[in-house]
N, C-alpha and C positions, 0 to 999 in steps of 0.2 A: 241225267246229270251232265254239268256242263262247267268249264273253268275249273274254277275254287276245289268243288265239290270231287269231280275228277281226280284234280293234282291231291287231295287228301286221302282218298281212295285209295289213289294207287300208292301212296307214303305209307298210308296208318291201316290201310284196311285189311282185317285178318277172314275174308270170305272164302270161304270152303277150306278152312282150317281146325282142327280141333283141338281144346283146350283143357286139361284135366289142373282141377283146383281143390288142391289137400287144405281144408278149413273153410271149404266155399260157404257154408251155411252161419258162419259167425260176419260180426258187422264188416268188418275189410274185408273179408274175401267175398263176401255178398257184394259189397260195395265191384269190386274188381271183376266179380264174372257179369255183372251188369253191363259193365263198361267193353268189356272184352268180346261176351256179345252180342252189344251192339253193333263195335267194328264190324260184327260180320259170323265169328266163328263160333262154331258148334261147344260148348259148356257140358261137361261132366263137373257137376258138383259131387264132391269127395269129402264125408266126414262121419264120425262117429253117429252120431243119433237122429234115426230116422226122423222121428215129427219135425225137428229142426231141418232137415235135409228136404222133406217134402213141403215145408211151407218158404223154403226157398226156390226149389224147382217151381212153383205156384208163382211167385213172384215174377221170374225172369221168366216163365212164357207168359203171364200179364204186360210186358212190356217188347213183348215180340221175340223174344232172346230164344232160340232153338236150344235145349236144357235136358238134361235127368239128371239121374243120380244114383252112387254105387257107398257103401257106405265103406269105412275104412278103418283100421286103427293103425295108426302111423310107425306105434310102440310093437309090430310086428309084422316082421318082411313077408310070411307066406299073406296076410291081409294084404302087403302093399302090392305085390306080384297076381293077388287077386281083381285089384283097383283094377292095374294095365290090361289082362286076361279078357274082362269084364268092356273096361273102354274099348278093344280093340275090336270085340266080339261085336257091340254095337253099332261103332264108327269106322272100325278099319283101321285106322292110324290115329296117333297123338302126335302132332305136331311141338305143344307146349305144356308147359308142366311149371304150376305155379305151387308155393310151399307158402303156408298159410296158417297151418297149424302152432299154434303157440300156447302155454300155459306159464304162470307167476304165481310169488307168493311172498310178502311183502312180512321182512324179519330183520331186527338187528343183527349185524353179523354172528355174533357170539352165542346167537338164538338158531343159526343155519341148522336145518337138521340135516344130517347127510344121504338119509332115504327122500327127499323131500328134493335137496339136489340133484340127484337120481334121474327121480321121474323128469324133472325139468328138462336135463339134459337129453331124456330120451324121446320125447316129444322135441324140442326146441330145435336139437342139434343130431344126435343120432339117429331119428327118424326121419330126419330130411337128408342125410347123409345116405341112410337106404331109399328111400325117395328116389333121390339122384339116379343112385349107381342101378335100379331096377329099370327107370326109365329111359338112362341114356342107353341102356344096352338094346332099348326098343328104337330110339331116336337115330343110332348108326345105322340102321337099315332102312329110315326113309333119303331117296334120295337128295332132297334139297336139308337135311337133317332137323334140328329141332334147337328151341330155345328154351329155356329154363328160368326163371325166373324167384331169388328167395327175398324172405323179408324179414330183416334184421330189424333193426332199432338206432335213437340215436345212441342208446346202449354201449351200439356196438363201437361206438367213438370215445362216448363221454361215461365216466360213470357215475351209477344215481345211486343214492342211501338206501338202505332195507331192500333192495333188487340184486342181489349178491350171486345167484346162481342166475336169474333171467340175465342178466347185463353181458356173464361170461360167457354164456350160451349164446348169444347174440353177436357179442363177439367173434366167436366160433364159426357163425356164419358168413361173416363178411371173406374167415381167409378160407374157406370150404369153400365157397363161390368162387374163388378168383383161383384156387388151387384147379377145381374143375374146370374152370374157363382156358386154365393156360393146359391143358391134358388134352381138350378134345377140339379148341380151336378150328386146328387142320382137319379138322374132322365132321365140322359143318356145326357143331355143336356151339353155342353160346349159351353161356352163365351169366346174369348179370343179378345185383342185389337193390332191391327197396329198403332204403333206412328211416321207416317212418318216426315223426317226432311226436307230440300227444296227441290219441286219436281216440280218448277215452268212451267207451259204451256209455249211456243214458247210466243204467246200473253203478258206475264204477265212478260217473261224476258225482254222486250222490253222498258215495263214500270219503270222499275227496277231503280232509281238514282244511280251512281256510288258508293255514300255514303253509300249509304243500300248493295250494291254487298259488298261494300269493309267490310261491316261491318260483313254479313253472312258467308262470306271467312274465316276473324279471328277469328269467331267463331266456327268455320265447322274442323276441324281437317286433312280431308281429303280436303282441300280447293279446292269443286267442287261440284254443283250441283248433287241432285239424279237423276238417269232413272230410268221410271216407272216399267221398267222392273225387277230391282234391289229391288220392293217389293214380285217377286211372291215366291223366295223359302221363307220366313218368311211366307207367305198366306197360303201356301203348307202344312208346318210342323203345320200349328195351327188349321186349315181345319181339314185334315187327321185323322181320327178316329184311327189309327195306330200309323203313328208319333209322332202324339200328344195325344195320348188318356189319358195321366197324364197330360196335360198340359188346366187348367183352370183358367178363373180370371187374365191372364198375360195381358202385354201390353209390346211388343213388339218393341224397338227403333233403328227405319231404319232410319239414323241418321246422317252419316258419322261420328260419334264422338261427335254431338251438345252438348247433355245432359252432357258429361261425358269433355266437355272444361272449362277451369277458364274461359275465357275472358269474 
């Protein structure tokens, strides 16, 4: 490598680094440990169900990516303290810790059930909150520390109809990442957030009412759905010890323009 290739390397590239991804086997987080490594670093895929888990590991060593997988449930700290156990056993250290896990459920307010709310928040919000606090306690003792990475929504800005417990939970994330950003700063530790805008599955655009397309459209600036692929340079630059190494407590809006439309 020579020039160009060099100067990006040395900015973006995460080689012999390792990277643990709570949801890796769903479409974004697939998409992001793709990307992630690529740059260079070693992937633990982290999630609930194996076949899903192993035809993701399948995937990213297809395209060269160094990969396994440890399975997890997020909705329980000795699982998540088994995650780290697990990664460290096989790689030695985690450098980065991506949150990825998310679950919805699409209701009239007045129809919210409160066990229903529950679950959301304990996946969405309280499982990335244990996430956190399991890995950063592993991340103070590497010496150049670690970076963190969660993924909010535009949710977390704007609010959307029948998304009543996902949007607060979302929410929830944006000041949970900047609450930890501003804790361990001094401490080598960075927090930053992804606020993606519509990144709808194949399955979920299906469901989709014309009314709700049409309505995301004139809101969406760039009037078109995200590719999951279209979050990894913003992963990239917040990741990166380098690119990002002033960059803590942000949250990040992969968007097409959402936040920043009147309509």
């Amino acid at each position: 490598m020579s020039g160009p290739s060099v100067f990006l390397e040395g900015l973006f590239g995460l080689r012999g680094e390792v990277a643990v991804i709570i949801g890796g086997a769903g479409e974004l987080g697939g998409a992001l440990a793709a990307g992630i490594g690529q740059a260079g670093a070693h992937v633990v895929v982290a999630d609930m169900g194996e076949p899903a888990c192993q035809a993701r590991v399948e995937k990213l060593n297809a395209i060269g990516v160094s990969s396994e997988y440890i399975l997890v449930d997020i909705t329980n700290r000795d699982s998540i303290k088994s995650l780290l156990a697990g990664s460290l056993k096989k790689t030695g250290r985690v450098d980065m810790l991506v949150n990825c896990a998310g679950i919805n459920a699409a209701t009239p307010f007045l129809e919210v059930n409160p066990d229903t709310w529950d679950k959301i928040f304990a996946v969405n919000l309280k499982g990335m909150m244990e996430s956190c606090q399991v890995f950063v306690e592993s991340m103070l003792k590497n010496e150049s520390g670690g970076s963190i990475l969660n993924i909010g929504s535009v949710n977390s800005d704007k609010p959307l109809s029948r998304v009543f417990a996902y949007a607060a939970s979302k929410a929830g994330v944006v000041n949970l990442t900047q609450n930890i950003a501003q804790e361990f700063a001094s401490q080598k530790i960075r927090c930053n957030a992804i606020c993606p805008g519509f990144f709808p599955a194949e399955q979920n655009r299906k469901i989709l009412s014309e009314e709700r397309v049409a309505n995301i459209m004139n809101g969406t600036p760039m009037h078109r759905y995200g590719s999951p692929e279209e979050l990894v340079g913003a992963a990239l630059l917040l990741l990166s010890q380098r690119a990002g190494s002033y960059m803590t407590g942000a949250a990040v809006y992969v968007d097409g323009g959402f936040t920043c439309s009147w309509f």
